[in-house]
N, C-alpha and C positions, 0 to 999 in steps of 0.2 A: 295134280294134287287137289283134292276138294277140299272147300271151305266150308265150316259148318255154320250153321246159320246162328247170328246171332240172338239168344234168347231172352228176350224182359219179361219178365215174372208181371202179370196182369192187376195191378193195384188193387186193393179189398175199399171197400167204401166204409170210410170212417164214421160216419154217421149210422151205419147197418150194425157194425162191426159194437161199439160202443153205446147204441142205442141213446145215443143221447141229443134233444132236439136241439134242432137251428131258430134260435134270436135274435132277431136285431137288432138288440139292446146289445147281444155280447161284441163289441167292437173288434179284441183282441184275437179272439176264432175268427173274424170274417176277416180282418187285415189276412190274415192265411191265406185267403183265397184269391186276393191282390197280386198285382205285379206290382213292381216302384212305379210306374205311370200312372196308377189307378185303374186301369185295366182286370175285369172276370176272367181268372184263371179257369181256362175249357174241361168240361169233361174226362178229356182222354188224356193231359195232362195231370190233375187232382188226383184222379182215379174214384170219383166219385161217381153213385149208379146214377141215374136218368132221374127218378124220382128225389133225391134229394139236391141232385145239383139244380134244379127249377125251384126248390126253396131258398136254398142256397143268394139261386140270384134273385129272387122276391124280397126275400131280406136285407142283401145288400143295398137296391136299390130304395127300400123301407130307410134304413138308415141314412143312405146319402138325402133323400130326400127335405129329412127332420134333423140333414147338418149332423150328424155323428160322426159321417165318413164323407171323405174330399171327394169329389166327383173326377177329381185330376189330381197331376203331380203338384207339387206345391211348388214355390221356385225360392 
């Protein structure tokens, strides 16, 4: 008996899709892109394209730097 392959539907990039820019003043969109560790959520997880996931993480690291966002988990 075959198995059929299991199929994921290929994520759309929300920033293409919604055309709306990345800030790193907006905290609350970039937590999104966090794990609980403070860890950048990858690419091929998000589903974000190549060009906006490199803003993506420019921004975040923008904010952590000017203390908006933790650079780690907090304890």
């Amino acid at each position: 008996m075959e198995r059929g392959r299991l199929f994921q539907r290929r994520r759309v990039c929300r920033f293409c899709q919604e055309s709306m820019p990345i800030d790193f003043k907006d905290v609350g969109l970039l937590r999104n892109f966090l794990t609980e560790r403070g860890r950048i959520v990858p690419r091929r997880i998000s589903g974000n394209c190549m060009r906006h996931q490199r803003e993506l993480t420019i921004a975040i690291k923008r904010a952590r730097t000017i203390a908006m966002l933790a650079f780690s988990e907090e304890h």
